[in-house]
C-alpha positions as CSV (number, residue, x, y, z in Angstrom):
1,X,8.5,33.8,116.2
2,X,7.0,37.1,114.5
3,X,7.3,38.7,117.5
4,X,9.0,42.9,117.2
5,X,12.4,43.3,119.0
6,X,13.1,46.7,119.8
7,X,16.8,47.7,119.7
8,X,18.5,51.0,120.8
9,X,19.5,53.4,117.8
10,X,23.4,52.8,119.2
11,X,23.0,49.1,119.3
12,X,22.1,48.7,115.8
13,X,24.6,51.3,114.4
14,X,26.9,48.9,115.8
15,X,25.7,45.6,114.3
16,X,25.2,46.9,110.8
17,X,29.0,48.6,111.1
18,X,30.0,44.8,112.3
19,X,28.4,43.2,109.3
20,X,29.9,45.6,106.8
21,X,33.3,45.3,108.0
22,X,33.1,41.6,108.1
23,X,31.7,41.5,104.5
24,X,34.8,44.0,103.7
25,X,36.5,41.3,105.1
26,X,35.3,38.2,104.4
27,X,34.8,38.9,100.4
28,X,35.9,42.7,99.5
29,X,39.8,42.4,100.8
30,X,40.4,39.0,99.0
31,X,38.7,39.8,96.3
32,X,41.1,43.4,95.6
33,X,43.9,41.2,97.0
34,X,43.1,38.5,93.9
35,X,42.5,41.3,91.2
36,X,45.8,43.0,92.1
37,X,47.8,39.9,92.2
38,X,46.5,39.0,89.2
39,X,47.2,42.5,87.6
40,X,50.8,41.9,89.2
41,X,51.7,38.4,87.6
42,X,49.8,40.1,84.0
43,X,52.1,42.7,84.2
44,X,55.0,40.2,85.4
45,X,54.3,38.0,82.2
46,X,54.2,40.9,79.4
47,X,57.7,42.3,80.9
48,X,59.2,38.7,80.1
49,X,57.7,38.3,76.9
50,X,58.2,42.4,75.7
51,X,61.7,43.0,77.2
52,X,63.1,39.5,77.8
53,X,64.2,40.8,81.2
54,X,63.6,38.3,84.1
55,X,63.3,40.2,87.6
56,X,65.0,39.0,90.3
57,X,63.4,37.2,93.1
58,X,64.4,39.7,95.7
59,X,62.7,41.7,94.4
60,X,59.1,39.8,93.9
61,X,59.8,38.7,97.2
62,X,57.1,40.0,100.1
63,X,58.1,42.8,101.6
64,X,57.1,41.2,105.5
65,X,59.4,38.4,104.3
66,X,62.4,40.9,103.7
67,X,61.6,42.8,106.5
68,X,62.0,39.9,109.2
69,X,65.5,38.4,106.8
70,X,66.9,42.1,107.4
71,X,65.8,42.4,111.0
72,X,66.8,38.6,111.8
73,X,70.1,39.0,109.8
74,X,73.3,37.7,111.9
75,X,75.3,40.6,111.2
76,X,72.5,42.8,112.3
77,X,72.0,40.5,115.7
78,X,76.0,40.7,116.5
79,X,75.6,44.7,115.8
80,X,72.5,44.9,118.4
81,X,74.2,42.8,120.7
82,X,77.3,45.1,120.8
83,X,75.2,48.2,121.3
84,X,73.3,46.4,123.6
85,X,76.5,46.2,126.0
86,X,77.7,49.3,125.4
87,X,74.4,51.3,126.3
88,X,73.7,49.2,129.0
89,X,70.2,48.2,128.0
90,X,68.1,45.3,126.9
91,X,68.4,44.0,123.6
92,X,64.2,43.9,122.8
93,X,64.4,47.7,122.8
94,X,67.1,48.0,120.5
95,X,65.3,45.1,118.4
96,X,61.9,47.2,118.7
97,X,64.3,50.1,117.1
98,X,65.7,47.7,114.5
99,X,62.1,46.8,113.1
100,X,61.0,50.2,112.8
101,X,64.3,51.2,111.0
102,X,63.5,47.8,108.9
103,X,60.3,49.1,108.1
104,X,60.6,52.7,106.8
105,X,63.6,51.4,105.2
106,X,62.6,48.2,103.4
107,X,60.8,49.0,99.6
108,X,57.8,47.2,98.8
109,X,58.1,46.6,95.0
110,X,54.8,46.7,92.4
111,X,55.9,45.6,88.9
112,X,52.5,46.2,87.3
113,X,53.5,50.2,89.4
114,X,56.6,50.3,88.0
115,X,56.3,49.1,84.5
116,X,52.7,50.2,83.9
117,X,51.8,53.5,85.9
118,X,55.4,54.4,87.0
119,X,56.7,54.5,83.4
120,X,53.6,56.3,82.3
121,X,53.7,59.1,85.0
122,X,58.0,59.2,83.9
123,X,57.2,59.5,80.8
124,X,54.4,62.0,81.0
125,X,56.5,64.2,83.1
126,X,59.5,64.0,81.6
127,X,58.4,64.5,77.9
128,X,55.8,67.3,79.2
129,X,58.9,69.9,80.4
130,X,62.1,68.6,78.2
131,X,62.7,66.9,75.2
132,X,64.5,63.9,76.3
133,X,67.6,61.9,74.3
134,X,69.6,58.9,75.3
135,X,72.9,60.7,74.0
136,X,75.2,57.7,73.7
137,X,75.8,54.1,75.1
138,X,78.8,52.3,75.2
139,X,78.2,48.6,73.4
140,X,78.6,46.9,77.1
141,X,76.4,49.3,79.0
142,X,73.6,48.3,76.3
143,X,73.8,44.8,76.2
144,X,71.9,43.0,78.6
145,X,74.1,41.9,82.0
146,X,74.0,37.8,82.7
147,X,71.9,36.7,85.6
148,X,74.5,36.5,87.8
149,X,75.6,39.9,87.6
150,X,74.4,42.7,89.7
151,X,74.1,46.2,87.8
152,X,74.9,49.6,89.6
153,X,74.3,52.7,87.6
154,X,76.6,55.1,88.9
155,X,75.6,58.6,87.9
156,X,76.1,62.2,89.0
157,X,73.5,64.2,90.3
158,X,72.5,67.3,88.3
159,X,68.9,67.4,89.2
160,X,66.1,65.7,91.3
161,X,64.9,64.9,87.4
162,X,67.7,62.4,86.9
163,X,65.5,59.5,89.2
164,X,63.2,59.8,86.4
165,X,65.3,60.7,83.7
166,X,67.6,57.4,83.9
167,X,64.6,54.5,85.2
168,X,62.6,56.1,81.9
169,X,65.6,55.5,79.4
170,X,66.8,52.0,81.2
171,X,62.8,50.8,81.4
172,X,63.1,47.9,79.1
173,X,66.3,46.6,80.6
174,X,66.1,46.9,84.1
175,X,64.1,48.0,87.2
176,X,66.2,50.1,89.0
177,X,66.5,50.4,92.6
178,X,67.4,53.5,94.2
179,X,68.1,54.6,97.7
180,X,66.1,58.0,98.1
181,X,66.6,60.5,101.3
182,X,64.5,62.5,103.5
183,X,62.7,64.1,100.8
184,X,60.9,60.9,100.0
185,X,59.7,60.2,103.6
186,X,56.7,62.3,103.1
187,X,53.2,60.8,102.7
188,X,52.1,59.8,100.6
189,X,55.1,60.1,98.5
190,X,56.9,57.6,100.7
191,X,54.2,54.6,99.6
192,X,54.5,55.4,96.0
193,X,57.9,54.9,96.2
194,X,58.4,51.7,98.1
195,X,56.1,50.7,94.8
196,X,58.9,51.4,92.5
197,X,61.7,49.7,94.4
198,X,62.9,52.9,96.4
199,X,64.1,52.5,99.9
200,X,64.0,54.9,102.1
201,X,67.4,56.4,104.1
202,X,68.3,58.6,106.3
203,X,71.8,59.4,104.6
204,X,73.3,61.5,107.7
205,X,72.4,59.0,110.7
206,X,75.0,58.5,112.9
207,X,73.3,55.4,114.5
208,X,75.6,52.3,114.2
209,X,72.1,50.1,114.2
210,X,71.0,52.1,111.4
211,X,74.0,52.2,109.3
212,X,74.6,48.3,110.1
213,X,70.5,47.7,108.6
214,X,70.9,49.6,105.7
215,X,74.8,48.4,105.3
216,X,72.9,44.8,105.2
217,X,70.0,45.6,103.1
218,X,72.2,46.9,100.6
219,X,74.4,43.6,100.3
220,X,71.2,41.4,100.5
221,X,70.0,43.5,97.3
222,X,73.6,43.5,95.6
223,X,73.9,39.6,96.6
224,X,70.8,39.0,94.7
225,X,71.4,41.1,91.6
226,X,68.7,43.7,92.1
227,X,69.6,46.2,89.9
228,X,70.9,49.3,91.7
229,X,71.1,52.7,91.0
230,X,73.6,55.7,92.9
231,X,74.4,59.0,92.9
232,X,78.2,59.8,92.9
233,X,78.6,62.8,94.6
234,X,75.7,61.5,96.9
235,X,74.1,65.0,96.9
236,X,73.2,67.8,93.6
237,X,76.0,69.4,92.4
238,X,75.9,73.4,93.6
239,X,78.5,74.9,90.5
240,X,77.5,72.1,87.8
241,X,80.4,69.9,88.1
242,X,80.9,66.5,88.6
243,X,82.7,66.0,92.3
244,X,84.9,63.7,94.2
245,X,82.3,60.6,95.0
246,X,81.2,59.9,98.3
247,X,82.2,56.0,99.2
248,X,79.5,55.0,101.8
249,X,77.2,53.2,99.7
250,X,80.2,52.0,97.4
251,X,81.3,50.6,100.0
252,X,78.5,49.0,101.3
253,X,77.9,47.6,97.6
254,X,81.6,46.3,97.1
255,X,82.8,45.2,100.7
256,X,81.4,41.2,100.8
257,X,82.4,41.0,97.3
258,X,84.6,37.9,96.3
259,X,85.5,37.6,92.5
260,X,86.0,33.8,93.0
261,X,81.9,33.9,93.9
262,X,78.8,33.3,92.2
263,X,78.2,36.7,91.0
264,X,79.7,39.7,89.3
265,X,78.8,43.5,90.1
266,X,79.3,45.4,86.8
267,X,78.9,49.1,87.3
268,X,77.7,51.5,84.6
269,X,78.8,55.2,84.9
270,X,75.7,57.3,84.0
271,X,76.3,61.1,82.9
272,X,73.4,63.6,82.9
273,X,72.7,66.8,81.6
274,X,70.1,69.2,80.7
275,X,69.1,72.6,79.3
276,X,67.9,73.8,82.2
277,X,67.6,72.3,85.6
278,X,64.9,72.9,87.7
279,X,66.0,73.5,91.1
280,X,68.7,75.7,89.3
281,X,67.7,79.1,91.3
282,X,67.8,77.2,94.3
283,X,70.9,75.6,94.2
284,X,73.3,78.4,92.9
285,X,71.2,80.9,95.0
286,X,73.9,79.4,98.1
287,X,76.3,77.0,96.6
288,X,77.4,76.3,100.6
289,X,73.8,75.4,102.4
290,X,72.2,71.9,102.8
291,X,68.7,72.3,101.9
292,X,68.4,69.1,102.7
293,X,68.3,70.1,106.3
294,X,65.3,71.5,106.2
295,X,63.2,68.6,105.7
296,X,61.3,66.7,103.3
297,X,57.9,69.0,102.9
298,X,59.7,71.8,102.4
299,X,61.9,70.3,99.4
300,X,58.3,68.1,98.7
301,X,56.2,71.6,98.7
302,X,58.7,73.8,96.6
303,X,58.8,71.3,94.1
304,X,55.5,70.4,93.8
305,X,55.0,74.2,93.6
306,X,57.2,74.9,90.7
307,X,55.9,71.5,89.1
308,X,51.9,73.2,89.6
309,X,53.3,76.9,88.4
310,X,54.9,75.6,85.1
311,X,51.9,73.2,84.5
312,X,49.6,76.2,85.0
313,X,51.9,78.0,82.2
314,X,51.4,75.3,79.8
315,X,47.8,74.8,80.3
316,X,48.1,78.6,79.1
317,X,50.1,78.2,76.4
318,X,52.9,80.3,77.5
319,X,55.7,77.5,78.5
320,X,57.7,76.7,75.6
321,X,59.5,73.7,77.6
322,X,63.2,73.2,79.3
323,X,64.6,71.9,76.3
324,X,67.1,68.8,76.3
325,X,67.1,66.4,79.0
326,X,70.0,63.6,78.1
327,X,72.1,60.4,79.5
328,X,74.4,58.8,78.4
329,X,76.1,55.6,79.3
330,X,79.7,54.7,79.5
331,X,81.9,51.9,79.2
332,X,81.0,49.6,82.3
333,X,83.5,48.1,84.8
334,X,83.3,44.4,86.0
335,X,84.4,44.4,89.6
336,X,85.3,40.8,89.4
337,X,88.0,42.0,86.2
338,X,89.0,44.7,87.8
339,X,89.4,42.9,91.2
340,X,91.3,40.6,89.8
341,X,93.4,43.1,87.9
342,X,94.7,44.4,91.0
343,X,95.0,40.5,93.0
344,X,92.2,42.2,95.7
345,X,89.3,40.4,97.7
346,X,87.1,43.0,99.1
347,X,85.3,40.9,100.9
348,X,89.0,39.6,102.8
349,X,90.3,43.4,103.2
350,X,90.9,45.0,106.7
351,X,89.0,48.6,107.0
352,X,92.0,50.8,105.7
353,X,92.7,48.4,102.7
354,X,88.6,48.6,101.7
355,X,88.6,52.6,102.3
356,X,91.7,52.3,99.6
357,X,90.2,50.1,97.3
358,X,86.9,51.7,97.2
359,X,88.2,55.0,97.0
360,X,90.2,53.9,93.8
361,X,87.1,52.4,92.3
362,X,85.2,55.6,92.9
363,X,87.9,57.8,91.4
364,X,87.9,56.0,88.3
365,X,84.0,55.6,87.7
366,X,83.7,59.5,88.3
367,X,86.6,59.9,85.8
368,X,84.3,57.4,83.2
369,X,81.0,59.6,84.0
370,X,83.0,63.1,83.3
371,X,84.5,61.3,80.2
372,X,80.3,60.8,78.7
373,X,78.8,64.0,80.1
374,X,76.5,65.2,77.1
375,X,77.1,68.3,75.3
376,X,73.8,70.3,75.2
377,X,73.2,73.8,73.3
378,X,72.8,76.2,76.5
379,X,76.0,74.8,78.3
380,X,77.9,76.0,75.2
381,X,76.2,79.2,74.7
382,X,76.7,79.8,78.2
383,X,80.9,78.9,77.8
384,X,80.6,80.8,75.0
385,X,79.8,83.9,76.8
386,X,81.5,82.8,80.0
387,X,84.9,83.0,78.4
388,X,84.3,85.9,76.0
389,X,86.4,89.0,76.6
390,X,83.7,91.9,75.8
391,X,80.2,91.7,74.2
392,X,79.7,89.4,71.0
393,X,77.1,89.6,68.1
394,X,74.0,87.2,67.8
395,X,76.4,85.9,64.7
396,X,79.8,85.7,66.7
397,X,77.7,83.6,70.0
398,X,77.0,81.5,67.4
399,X,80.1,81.1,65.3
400,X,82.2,80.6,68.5
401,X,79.4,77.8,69.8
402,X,80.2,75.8,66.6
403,X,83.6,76.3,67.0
404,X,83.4,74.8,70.6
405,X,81.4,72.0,69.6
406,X,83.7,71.0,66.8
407,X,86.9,71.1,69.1
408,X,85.4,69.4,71.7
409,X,83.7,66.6,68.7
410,X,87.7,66.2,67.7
411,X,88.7,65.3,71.6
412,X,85.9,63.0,71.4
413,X,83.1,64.2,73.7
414,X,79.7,62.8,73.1
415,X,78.0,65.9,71.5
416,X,73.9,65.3,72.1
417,X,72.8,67.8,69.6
418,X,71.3,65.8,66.1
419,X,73.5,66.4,63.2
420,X,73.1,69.5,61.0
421,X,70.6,71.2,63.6
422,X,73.5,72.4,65.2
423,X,72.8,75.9,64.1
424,X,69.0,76.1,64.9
425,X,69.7,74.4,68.3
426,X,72.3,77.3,69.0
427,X,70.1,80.0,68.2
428,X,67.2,78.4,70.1
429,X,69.4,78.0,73.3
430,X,70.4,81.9,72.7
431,X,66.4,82.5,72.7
432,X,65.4,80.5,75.7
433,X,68.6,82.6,77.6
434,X,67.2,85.8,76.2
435,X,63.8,84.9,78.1
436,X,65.1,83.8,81.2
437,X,66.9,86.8,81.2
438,X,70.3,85.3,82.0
439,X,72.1,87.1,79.0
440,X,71.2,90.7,78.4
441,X,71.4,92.1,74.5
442,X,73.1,95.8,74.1
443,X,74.0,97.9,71.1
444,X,77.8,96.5,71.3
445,X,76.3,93.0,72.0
446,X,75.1,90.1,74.2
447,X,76.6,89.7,77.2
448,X,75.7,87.5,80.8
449,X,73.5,90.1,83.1
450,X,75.6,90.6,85.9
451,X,73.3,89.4,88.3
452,X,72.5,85.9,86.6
453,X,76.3,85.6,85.9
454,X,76.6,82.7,88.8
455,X,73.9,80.9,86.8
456,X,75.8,80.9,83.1
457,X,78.7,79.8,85.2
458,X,76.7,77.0,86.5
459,X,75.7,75.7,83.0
460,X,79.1,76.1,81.1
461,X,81.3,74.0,84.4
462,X,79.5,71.2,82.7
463,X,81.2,70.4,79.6
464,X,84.2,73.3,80.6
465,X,85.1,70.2,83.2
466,X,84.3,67.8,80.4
467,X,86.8,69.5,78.0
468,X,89.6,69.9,80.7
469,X,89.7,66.3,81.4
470,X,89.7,65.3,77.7
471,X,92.8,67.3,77.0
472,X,94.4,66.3,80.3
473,X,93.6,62.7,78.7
474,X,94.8,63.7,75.4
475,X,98.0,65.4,76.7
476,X,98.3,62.3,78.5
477,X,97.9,60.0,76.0
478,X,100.3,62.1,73.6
């Protein structure tokens, strides 16, 4: 009984790594797994009582649960069976495929993330490089949407910054859902986002499997009224202006959609704009290439390189900020009005009817976003100088920016500069141009440097667009 055992040095590594991974089992795991949940429903609870906003069960669903109704789906099954016969192979393999798909595909949404540290991190970020403004919001677009009505915020695509830029100002209405490309498929940046809601796509896949699971996914969200969140033009804008839309996830959204049903889908057209965008450089540098192509480290790596470079600047005191970041929000359309407007069923339309419908939608909710597109200080400065003739005086860039901002005021664009700093915010914007050395200052003047000329012309398509279609719509109208 008091007998020594002897045991080899291996032998008892082995038991004492046994016993720790069953106490990690046994009490550690459960015990996280209890905190956290608890965390969750705390967090869960204060967004009811704080915001009044009740999130949908989809999305509080677990995210194995979602992935096996996705993978399981009829429609999916029909799609794997008719790929099956074509290819000439079994259908597990193609339903091995289908779960991975699933998988990297399928979000795996935190409330106490979003709401607690994803807000904070937005928030940080955002108000660390810009100083950030919800411009304007149509009556309808700020009231809260019934229950039975699935939001979709449709908004251009000026910078990467707008993710954050429009979940930061919508936070205490909604948690938005977006779809987010191959960017967001690096680790660990990938897990961090399936917290917030994002799922993950590949938006170029030819793969009829893959377009049929995230076609599904997409309806399953919409049919539950998880509030969604897309880009118009589907890609950032190279020239600064807003685009013809791309329809594939419109029409993914929009093609089971009966107004006699139980819910509505009321999109919100969402306008951004900002001082300076950060990827600016990069995206004039060759208006025609597809960075995208080059994978998500290098977009992840140059971004977080700029994001380490200007923090370094501030932690020295020499980065004065971008200036204004602003949305605004324009007049909603109800699908189920507008449906019935026009005596259509999407979800009884044959594929050339849809492609019609949906294309007519998507015209006039890019028309709605160019009609809100905020009018920020270095957009006018730089029309200012776009359209002069010669050289103008630090007095006459400014003189002329007034005058644009009160002509474009009386055709009723949503200017996002406060009242009576319109001056100051001029001259500021002049400054900030002088330093990025965009505009170069002579003895006859200030005028664009020839070399940053592409740039200016980036900024001032913004609101040169916007003013365009508001006399086109005044001409119109008249």
């Amino acid at each position: 009984m008091t007998s020594t055992i002897s045991l080899p040095v291996w032998l008892f590594v082995i038991i004492v790594a046994l016993a720790v991974l069953a106490a990690v089992d046994d009490v550690v795991l459960p015990g996280l797994r209890w905190y956290l949940r608890r965390r969750v429903n705390r967090a869960i609870t204060e967004v009811n009582a704080r915001f009044g906003l009740e999130l949908p069960t989809f999305q509080l669903t677990t995210r194995r649960v979602l992935i096996d109704r996705l993978v399981y789906d009829p429609e999916v099954m029909r799609t794997v069976g008719a790929v099956a016969a074509e290819r000439g192979v079994e259908r597990e393999s193609l339903m091995t495929d289908v779960t991975s798909i699933a998988r990297e595909m399928v979000p795996a949404f935190n409330a106490y993330f979003y709401f607690k540290l994803g807000y904070w991190i937005a928030r940080r970020l955002l108000r660390g490089f810009y100083r950030v403004r919800l411009g304007f919001a149509h009556e309808r677009a700020a009231a809260r949407a019934p229950p039975d009505t699935a939001v979709v915020f449709f908004i251009n695509h000026r910078s990467n910054v707008d993710y954050m830029l429009v979940t930061y100002l919508a936070a205490r209405s909604v948690a938005l859902s977006y779809g987010a490309g191959e960017w967001a498929r690096v680790w660990p940046i990938r897990s961090l986002l399936r917290l917030a809601g994002v799922y993950i796509l590949r938006r170029e896949s030819g793969d009829p499997l893959y377009r049929k699971v995230l076609e599904r996914y997409v309806q399953m969200a919409t049919e539950a009224c998880v509030p969604h969140a897309i880009f118009a033009e589907g890609k950032l804008s190279r020239d600064g202006m807003i685009h013809e839309p791309r329809l594939g996830m419109l029409g993914y959204i929009t093609k089971t959609f009966d107004p006699a049903g139980a819910y509505d889908i009321e999109f919100i057209p969402v306008a951004t704009n900002f001082d300076r965008v950060m990827e600016e450089r990069t995206l004039v540098a060759n208006p025609d290439a597809d960075f995208r192509g080059r994978g998500g480290k290098f977009i992840f790596g140059s971004t977080a390189g700029f994001f380490v470079r200007m923090m370094w600047r501030k932690l020295q005191g020499r980065f004065p900020g971008f200036g204004v970041a602003c949305a605004n929000f324009g007049e909603p359309v109800s699908l189920r009005e507008w449906s019935e407007e026009r005596g259509l069923n999407f979800s009884r339309l044959d594929r050339e009817e849809l492609f019609a419908a949906v294309g007519e939608l998507g015209e006039e909710l890019t028309q709605r976003i160019v009609d809100v597109v905020p009018v920020l200080a270095v957009p006018v400065v730089s029309a200012v100088l776009v359209e002069a003739d010669g050289p103008l005086g630090a007095e006459a860039v400014k003189r002329r920016a007034l005058e644009w901002l009160d002509d474009a005021r009386a055709l009723g664009a949503h200017i996002a500069i406060r009242d009576g700093s319109e001056a100051a915010d001029i001259e500021r914007a002049v400054q900030s141009l002088r330093k990025r050395r965009l505009i170069t200052e002579r003895e006859d003047g200030i005028v664009a440097a020839e070399r940053q000329r592409p740039l200016l012309d980036y900024y001032a398509a913004s609101i040169q667009q916007l003013r365009t279609h508001l006399e086109r719509k005044r001409d119109g109208a008249g």
